[in-house]
N, C-alpha and C positions, 0 to 999 in steps of 0.2 A: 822359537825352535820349530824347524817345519817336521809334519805330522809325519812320520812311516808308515808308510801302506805297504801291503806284500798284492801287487800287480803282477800278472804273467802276460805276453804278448806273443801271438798265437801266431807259430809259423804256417805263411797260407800256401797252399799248394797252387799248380801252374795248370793253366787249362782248365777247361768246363768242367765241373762235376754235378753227379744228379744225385741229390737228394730228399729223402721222405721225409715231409715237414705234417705232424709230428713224429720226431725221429724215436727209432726205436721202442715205438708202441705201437700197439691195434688196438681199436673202442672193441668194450664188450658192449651186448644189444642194448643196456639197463644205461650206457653214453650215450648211446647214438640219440636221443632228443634231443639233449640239450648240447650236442653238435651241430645240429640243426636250427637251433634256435639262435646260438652265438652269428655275432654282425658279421663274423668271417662267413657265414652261407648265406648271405644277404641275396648275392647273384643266382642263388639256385633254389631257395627256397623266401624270399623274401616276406609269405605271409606268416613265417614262423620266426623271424628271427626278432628279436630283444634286446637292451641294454641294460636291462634290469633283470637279473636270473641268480631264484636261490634255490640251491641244493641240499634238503633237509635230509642229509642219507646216515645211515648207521655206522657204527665203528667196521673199521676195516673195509669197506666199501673203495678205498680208493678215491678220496677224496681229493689230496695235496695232488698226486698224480695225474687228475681228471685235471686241474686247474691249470697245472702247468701245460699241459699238451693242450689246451685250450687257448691259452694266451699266446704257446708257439704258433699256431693257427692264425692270431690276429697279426703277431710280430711280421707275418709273412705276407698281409694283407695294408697297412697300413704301418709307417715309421715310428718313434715314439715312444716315453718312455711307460713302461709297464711295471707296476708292482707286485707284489704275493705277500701279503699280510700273516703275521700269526699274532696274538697275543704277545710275548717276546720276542726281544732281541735273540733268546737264546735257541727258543727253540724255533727260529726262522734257520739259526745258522746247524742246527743237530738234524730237523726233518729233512732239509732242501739240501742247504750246504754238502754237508757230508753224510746226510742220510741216503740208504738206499732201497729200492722194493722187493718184495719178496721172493724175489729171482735175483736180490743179488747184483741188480740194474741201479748203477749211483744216480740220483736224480739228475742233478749236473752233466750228465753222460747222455743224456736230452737234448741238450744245446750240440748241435752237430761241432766237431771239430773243425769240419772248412769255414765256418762261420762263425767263429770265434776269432775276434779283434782282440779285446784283452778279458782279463778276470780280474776281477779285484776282491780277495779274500776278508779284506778287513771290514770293508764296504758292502759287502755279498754283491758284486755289481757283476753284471757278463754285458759284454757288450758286443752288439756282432756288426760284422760288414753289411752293406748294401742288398738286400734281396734286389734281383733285377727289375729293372724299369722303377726303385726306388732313389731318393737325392740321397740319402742319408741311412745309418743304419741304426738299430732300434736299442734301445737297452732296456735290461730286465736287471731289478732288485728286488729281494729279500729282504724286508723287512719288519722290526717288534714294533705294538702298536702301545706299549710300556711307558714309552718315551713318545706322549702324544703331539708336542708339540712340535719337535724334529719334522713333524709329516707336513707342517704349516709350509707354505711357499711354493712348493713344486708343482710338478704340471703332467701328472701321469695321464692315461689317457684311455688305461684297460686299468682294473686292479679285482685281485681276487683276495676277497678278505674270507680266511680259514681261519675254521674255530671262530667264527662269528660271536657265538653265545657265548664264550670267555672274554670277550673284549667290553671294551665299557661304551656305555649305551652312545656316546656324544659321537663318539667317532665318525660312525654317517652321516648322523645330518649335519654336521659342525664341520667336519674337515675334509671327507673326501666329496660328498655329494654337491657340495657348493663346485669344488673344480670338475667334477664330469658333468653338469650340468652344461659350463661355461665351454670346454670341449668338444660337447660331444658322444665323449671314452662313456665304456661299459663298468660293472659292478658285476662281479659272481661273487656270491655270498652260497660258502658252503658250511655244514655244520652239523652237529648231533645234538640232537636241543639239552636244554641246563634248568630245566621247569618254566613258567611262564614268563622267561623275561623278556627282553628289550626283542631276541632275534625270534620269539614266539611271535609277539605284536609284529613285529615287520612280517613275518610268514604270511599271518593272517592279512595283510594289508594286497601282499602281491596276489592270493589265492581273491579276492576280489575284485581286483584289477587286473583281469587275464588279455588285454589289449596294451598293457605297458610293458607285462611282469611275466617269465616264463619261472615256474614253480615249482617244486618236483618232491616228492617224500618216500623217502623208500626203505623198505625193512629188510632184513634177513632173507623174508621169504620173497622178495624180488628182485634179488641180484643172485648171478652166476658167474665164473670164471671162467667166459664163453668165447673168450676174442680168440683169433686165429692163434692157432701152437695151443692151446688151452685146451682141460680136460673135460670142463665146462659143469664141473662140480659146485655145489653152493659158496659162495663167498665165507662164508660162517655157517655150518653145515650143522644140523637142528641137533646132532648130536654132543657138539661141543656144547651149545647151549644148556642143554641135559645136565652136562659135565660140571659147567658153572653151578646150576642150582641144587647138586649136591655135594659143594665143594664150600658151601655156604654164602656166596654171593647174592645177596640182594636181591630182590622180584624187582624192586622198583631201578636198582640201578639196571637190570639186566632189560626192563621194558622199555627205559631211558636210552641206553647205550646201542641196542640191535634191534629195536621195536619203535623207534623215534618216538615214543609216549612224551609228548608234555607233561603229562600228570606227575611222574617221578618227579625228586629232588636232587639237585645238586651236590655231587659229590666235593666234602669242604663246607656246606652250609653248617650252621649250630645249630636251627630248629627246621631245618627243612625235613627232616626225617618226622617232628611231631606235629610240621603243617597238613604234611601225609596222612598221619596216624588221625590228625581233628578230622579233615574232611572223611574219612572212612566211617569214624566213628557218627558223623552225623552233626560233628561241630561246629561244623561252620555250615550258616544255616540264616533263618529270619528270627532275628533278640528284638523284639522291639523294645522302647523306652518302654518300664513299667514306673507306671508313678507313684506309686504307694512305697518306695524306696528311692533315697538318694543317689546319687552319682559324686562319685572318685575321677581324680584325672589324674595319669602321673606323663613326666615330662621327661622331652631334651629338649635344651636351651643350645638352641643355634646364634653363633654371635655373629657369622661373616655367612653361617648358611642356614640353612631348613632348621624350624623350630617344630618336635613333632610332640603331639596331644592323644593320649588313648582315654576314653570316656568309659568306666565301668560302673559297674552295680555289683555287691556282692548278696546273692538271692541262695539263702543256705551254702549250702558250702560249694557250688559256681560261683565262678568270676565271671560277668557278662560284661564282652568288651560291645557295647551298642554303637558307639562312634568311633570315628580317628579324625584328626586335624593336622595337617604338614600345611607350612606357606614359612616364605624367606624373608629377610633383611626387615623382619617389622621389630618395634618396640612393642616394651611389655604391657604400655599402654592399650596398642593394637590388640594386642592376641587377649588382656581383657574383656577389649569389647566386644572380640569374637566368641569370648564364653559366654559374654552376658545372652546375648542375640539367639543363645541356645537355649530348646525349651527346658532344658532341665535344673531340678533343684542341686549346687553344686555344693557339697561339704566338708572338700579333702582336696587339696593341692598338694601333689608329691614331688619335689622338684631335685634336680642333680644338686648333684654337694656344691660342685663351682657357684649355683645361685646365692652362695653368700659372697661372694667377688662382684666387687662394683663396676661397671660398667656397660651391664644392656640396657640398664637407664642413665640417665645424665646426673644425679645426685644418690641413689640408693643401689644398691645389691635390689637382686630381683627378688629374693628374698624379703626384705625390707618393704618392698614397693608392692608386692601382693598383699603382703599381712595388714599395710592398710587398705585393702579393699577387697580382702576375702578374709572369711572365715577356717580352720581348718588348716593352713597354710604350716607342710612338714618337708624336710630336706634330709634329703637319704644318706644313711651316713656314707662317707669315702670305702670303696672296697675295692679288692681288686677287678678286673672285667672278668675272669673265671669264675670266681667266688660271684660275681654277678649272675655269670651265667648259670653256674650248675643250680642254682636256686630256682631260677626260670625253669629251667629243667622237668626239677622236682614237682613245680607247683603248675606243669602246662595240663596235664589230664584234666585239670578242672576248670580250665578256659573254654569259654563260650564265645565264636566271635557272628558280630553277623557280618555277612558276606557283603552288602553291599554297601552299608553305612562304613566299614571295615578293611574294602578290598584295598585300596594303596599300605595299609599298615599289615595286611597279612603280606601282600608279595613282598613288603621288606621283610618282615621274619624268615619268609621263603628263601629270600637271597641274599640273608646277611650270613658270609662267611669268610675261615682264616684265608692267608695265604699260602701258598705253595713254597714249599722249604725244598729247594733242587736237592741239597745234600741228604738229607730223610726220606727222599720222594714220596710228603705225604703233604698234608694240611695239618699244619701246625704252626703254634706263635700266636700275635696277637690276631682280633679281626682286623680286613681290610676297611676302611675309612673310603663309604660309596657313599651313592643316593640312597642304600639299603640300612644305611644304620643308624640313623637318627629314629625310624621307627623301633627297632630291635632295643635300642638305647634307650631308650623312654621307657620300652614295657620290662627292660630292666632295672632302671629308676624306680619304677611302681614297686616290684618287688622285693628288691633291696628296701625298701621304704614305707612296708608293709601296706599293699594293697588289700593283703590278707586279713585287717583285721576290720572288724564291724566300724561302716562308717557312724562317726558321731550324730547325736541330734535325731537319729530316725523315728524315736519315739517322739519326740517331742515335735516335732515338723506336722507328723501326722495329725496333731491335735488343731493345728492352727489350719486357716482358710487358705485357698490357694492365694490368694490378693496377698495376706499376709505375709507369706510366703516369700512370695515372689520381694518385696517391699524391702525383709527383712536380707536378703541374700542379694541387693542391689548392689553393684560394684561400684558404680558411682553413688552411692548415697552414704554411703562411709569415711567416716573423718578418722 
């Protein structure tokens, strides 16, 4: 059955008409750079322009609107198809589609009418006629980055990925940057950061490279609503601000949200508010290995991906997480002899409930396949992932991590969180299933599977020689 699209086909008018390409906008001063810096001012300012340009600006700033008038700019400069990324499908079609700015201006209503060939609604596609002295005329889509493989094949040539920090980390280097490389086409990558993740790392990457990468960060206090017809008052005026923080809103979200702070958490994470609360407190910090007590590991078992390992010490009543281990597609063999290679005395393996399920080895449950070659070897009973979580919870005030033996399994706690339920518009439901949650998984394993209680043998270990030691706690020397 062939597919329904709801296409419109745009009656064109007769004789010349003169149009302002971006239509129905003026840059405010807080644009005008990185107008300057886009490949459309190549001709007039050519030591400033880029193909790589991110915009780190605050909520309400004018972000999707900057982007779009930015790409009309190239539309009119060069043929071609152009995309505008959001995280969804949904919300490509509710901001752009039929979203409109705060005058009331439908984004769509950007795309001048004489240059309007068709629309295609189900598609978000616009497609327009010929700018002069062009062969062909350019098309622009809307599109969610949800459905990451749908982006495979095509051959964009400008694309502005919005809401960057919502999106999942692969997207750039995996799908688009491979075709603007081969191209040619530009990247604007705009966004309100989401704590340190993937679009903090690329920030940092361009502010290094100011010969590839035009970069830009901007808060509350430097933007204005100053473009021509405007009153040229604050974007977000220090008062509202005020308003939020006795209204009971967050510092961290509100430093996050109009103060571009990395340092905030992610709204929707599960521990990103007590990653906050450690580093304030001083927790996360230098743990070195102390040897006059054992070490605990508890685990996720990754079958097709990432197996992740936290290494603690329980020193009075702190949990000292000293190490973390993530690596993929190895047997249980491997990731033994990666414990072994570690200096520490190990006397507790805490492993997810599935480890009685046969199959990350060739004859044994992984369960099976530890317990002969370690000592200590316990599997958490089945719970639910709530009931997992609220316990982590309960028992995070007394985690110690150190920051560096530790950094990849803190930013996954950092970044492990639910999804977004449109009908509740909140974060609710299960978590999402990232790169973030095999650490969070593990150090919920541990807990469920008491990391909390005194590892075995600590008397006893102490008595004997380190040689001894070492001999007695060998993972290969066990039958």
């Amino acid at each position: 059955m062939a597919r329904r699209v709801k296409t419109d086909a745009m009656v064109q008018p007769q004789g010349p008409v003169t149009i302002d390409i971006p239509h129905l906008w003026n840059p405010r001063s807080y644009q005008l750079e990185v107008m300057r810096a886009m490949p459309a001012n190549a001709g007039t300012t050519p030591h400033l322009t880029r193909k790589l340009l991110m915009l780190k600006w605050h909520r309400r700033a004018g972000k999707d609107l900057t982007g779009l008038a930015m790409t009309l700019r190239e539309m009119a400069t060069r043929p071609g198809l152009y995309w505008h990324l959001l995280p969804t499908f949904r919300q490509a079609k509710s901001i752009l589609w039929d979203g409109s700015d705060r005058k009331g201006i439908a984004f769509m209503d950007r795309f001048p009418k004489e240059l309007i060939k068709t629309k295609n609604e189900t598609e978000l596609l616009v497609e327009l006629n010929p700018f002069p002295g062009q062969p062909s005329g350019s098309r622009w889509q809307a599109r969610g980055t949800d459905d990451i493989n749908s982006l495979r094949g095509a051959n964009p040539i400008g694309v502005v990925l919005s809401e960057f920090s919502e999106m999942q980390e692969n997207i750039w280097p995996e799908i688009i940057q491979p075709i603007l490389v081969e191209n040619g086409g530009w990247a604007l990558f705009i966004f309100t950061p989401k704590g340190k993740n993937h679009s903090y790392k690329l920030f940092q990457v361009a502010k290094q490279h100011p010969e590839t990468w035009f970069s830009q960060a901007l808060t509350v206090d430097d933007t204005r609503r100053d473009a021509k017809g405007e009153e040229g008052n604050p974007c977000v005026p220090p008062e509202e601000i005020e308003q939020m923080r006795q209204q009971g809103v967050a510092e961290e979200i509100i430093q996050q949200e109009y103060y571009v702070s990395d340092d905030g958490f992610l709204r929707g994470t599960i521990f990103g508010d007590l990653i906050t609360s450690a580093r304030k407190d001083g927790r996360i910090t230098r743990v070195p290995y102390n040897t006059s007590y054992p070490v605990g590991t508890c685990w996720d078992i990754g079958r097709t991906d990432s197996t992740a390992i936290w290494f603690y010490q329980r020193i009075g009543q702190q949990i000292c997480f000293i190490d973390y281990l993530e690596d993929s597609r190895k047997g249980a063999d491997e990731y033994a002899k990666k414990l072994r290679e570690k200096p520490y005395i190990i006397t507790k393996l805490i492993l997810p409930h599935d480890a009685r399920v046969k199959g990350f080895t060739a004859s044994h449950s992984t369960e099976e396949y530890f317990q002969r070659v370690f000592r200590g070897v316990t599997v958490a009973e089945r719970t639910s992932v709530q009931s997992g979580v609220d316990m982590t919870r309960r028992m995070f005030s007394r985690f110690v991590f150190d920051e560096s033996k530790c950094g990849r399994g803190i930013e996954c706690l950092e970044n492990y969180r639910r999804k977004w339920d449109e009908e509740k518009h909140d974060y609710s439901g299960e978590p999402i299933h990232s790169e973030f949650s095999h650490g969070a998984d593990a150090m919920r394993t541990g807990v469920v599977g008491g990391l909390d209680t005194p590892l075995d043998w600590q008397n006893d270990l102490l008595k004997r020689n380190p040689q001894q030691a070492e001999t007695e706690f060998s993972v290969f020397g066990v039958n």
